[in-house]
Structures are given as structure tokens and as C-alpha cells.
ZADODREN-379763 format. One line per 3 residues: number of its first residue (from 0); their letters; for each residue x, y, z of C-alpha. Coordinates in Angstrom, 3 decimals. Example, Ala and Ser with C-alpha at 12.3 -4.5 7.8 and 13.67 -1.06 7.14 Angstrom:
ZADODREN-379763
0	as	12.300:-4.500:7.800 | 13.670:-1.060:7.140
end
This chain:
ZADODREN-379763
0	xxx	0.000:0.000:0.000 | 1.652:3.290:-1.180 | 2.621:5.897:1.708
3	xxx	-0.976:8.035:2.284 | 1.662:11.138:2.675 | 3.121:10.847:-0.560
6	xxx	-0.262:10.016:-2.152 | -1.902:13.132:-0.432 | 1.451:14.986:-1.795
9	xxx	0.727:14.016:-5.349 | -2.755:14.877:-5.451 | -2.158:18.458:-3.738
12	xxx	0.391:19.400:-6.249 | -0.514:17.511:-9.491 | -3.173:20.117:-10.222
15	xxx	-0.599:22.914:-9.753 | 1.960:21.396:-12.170 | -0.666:20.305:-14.863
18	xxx	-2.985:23.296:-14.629 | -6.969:23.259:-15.269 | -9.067:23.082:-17.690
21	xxx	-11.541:25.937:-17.428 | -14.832:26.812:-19.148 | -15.026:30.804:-18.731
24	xxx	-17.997:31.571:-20.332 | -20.599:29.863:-22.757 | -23.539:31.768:-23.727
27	xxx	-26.309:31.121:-26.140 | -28.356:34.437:-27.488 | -31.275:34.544:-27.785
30	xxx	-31.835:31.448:-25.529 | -35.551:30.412:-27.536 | -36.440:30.829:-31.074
33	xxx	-38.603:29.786:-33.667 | -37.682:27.021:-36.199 | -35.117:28.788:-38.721
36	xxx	-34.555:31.374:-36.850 | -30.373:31.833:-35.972 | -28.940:31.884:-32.535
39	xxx	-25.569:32.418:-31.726 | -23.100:30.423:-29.100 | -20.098:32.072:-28.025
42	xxx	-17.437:30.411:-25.916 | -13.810:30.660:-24.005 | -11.821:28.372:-22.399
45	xxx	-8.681:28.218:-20.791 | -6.292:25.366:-20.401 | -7.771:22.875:-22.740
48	xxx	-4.685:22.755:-25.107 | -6.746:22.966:-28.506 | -9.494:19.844:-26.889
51	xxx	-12.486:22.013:-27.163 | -15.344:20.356:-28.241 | -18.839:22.117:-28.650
54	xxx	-21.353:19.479:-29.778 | -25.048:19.886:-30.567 | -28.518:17.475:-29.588
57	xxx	-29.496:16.826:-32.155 | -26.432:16.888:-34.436 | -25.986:20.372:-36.148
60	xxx	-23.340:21.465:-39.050 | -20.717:23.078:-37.274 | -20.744:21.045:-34.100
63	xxx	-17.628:19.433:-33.014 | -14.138:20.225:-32.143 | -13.673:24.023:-32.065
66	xxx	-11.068:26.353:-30.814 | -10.746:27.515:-27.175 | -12.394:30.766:-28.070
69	xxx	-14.742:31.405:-30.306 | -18.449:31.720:-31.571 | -21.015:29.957:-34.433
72	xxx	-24.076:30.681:-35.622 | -26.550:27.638:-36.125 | -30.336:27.586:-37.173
75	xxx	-32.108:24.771:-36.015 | -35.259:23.399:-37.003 | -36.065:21.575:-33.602
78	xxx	-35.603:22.467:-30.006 | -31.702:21.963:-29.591 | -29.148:21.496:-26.719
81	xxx	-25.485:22.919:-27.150 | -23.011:21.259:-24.863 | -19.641:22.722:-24.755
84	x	-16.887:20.205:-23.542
end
């Protein structure tokens, strides 16, 4: 069983070394429209080392991996959830 100090150690200071991945903002304006109509989702993150990953429910053209800052305009047809990972 490993030392609980050095264990305790590692996990303290790991974060420190590595950094965090950080979602600063995410909006989506206007929040409810009608079919067709655009919205636009903005974004910035911090830390993420070019892993950004905005996808869509359902599946929109422009979803996917996208850079740490940034914003697209979509225009869904059906009630839609943006997810921003």
C-alpha cells in the first residue's frame, strides 16, 4: 500500500503542475427561437490545449471540435441542446 503522505502529496500538487481546464464563459443568445430562426453560441476556455469540443442534440453542421475561443451561428429546425466540452 503506497505511503498516504506521498499520495496526499501528489494529489495536492498535481493540479498545480498540470494546470486546469476551465470553461469561462458559454452563452447562447437569444436562448428560444422559432424554427429557422439563428442563434448564436459564443465560448472561451482556458487550459484545454486545442481539446475544445462544442457538440449539438441533435447533431448540427458546425458542431464538433472548435477552438478555445470562439463563436457559431446555427439555425435549427427543432428544439436543440449545445453542450460545450
Amino acid at each position: 500500500m503506497p505511503d498516504r503522505f506521498a499520495v496526499l502529496i501528489t494529489l495536492l500538487v498535481a493540479p498545480m503542475i498540470v494546470g486546469c481546464a476551465q470553461i469561462k464563459s458559454f452563452a447562447v443568445a437569444p436562448s428560444t427561437i422559432c424554427p429557422g430562426e439563428t442563434v448564436r453560441v459564443d465560448w472561451l476556455t482556458s487550459g484545454h490545449a486545442g481539446n475544445v469540443t462544442l457538440d449539438s442534440v441533435p447533431v448540427l453542421a458546425g458542431s464538433g471540435e472548435v477552438p478555445e475561443e470562439g463563436s457559431r451561428f446555427f439555425t435549427p429546425a427543432q428544439n436543440t441542446r449545445f453542450i460545450l466540452k
